[in-house]
Every structure is written in C-alpha cells, then in structure tokens.
C-alpha positions in Angstrom: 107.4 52.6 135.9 107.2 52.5 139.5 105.8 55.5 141.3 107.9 54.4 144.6 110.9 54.1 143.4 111.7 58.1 144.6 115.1 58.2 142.4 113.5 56.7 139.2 110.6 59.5 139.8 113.5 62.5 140.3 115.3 61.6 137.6 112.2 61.4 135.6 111.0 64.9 136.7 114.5 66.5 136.4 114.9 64.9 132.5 111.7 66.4 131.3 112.2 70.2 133.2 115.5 69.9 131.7 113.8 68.8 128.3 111.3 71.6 128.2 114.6 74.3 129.3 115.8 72.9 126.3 112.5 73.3 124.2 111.9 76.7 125.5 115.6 78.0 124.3 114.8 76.5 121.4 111.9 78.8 120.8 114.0 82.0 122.6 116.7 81.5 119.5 114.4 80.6 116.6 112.2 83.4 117.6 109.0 81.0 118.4 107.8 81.3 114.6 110.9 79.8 113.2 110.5 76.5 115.2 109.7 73.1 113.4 106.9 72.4 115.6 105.2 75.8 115.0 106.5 76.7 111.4 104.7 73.4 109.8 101.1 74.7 111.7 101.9 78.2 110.9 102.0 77.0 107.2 98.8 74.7 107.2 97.3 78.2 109.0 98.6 80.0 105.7 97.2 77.7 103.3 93.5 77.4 104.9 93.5 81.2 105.6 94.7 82.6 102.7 92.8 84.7 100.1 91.3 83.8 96.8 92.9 84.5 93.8 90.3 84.7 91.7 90.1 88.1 90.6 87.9 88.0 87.7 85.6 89.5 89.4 87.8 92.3 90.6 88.7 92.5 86.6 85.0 93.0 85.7 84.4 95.9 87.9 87.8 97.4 86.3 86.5 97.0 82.7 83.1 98.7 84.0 84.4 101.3 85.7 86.9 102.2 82.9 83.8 102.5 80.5 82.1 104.6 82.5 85.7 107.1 83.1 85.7 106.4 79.2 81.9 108.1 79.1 82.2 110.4 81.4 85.6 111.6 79.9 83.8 112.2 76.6 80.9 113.9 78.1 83.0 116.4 79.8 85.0 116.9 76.9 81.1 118.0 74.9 80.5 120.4 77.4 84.0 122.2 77.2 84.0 122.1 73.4 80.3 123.9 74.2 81.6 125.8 77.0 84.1 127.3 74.5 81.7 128.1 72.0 78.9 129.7 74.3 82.8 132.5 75.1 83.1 132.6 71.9 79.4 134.1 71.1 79.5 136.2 74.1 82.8 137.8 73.4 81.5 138.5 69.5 78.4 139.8 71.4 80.1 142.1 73.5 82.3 143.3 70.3 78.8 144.2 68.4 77.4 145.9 70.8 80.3 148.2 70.8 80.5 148.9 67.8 76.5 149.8 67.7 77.3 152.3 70.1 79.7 153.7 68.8 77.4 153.8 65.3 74.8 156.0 67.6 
C-alpha cells in the first residue's frame, strides 16, 4: 500500500472506523456475550473452568454421615425408652409413699 497516496490512506481509515461501528453494534444487539467471536471463548472458558463431577467422594461422606444420624438416632431413642422408665419409677414412688402415710 502506499502511505502517500492521502485518498488510498482515508479511505482505508474510514473503512475500518466504519468496520469496527459495525462490530461494536454488533456487540450492542447481541448483548456482547451472544457474539460469535466471544461465545466460542466464553465456551472453551466453560469447559476448562468447570467443576468436577466426580462426586464419589461427596457420596462417601453421605453414607458416613447417615450412619452416624442412624447411631445417634438409636442412641437417643435408649435414653427416651430410659427416660420413660426412670417417670415411671418416680411416679410409683411418689404413689407409695402416699399411701405409707396415709397407713401412719
């Protein structure tokens, strides 16, 4: 190209600020994200970036923390069925030593 030829250079420079007016609306309607040149990077972003899906180990943890629930749901259930019993010996008690006094 030749850099002295002023008309060659004008057009040039008015073609490519018209180009990039043309990329930039391009953007403004596809909302930026949407756009072919930044949708395919915004994908390869998505696939390196993404999270594993191995959640076997998430699983794991699940079936531990369920047997432990399990356990601790048992244990509680011990004490209540002991709770119950420990009312029930007070209130007979309490009905005994009634009726000594009133034997007195």
């Amino acid at each position: 190209m030749d850099t002295h030829d002023t008309w060659l250079m004008s057009g040039t420079y008015l073609f490519y600020t018209l180009k990039a007016h043309e990329v930039m609306q391009d953007f403004m309607r596809l909302n930026i994200k949407d756009h072919s040149s930044i949708s395919s990077e915004m994908t390869k972003f998505i696939c390196y970036n993404q999270a594993s899906t191995d959640f076997s180990e998430i699983f794991d943890k699940l079936t531990i923390l369920e047997t432990s629930h399990r356990s601790d749901q048992a244990g509680a259930n011990r004490l209540m069925t002991r709770m119950t019993k420990v009312e029930r010996f007070v209130a007979e008690t309490k009905e005994w030593m009634k009726q000594a006094e009133k034997k007195k």
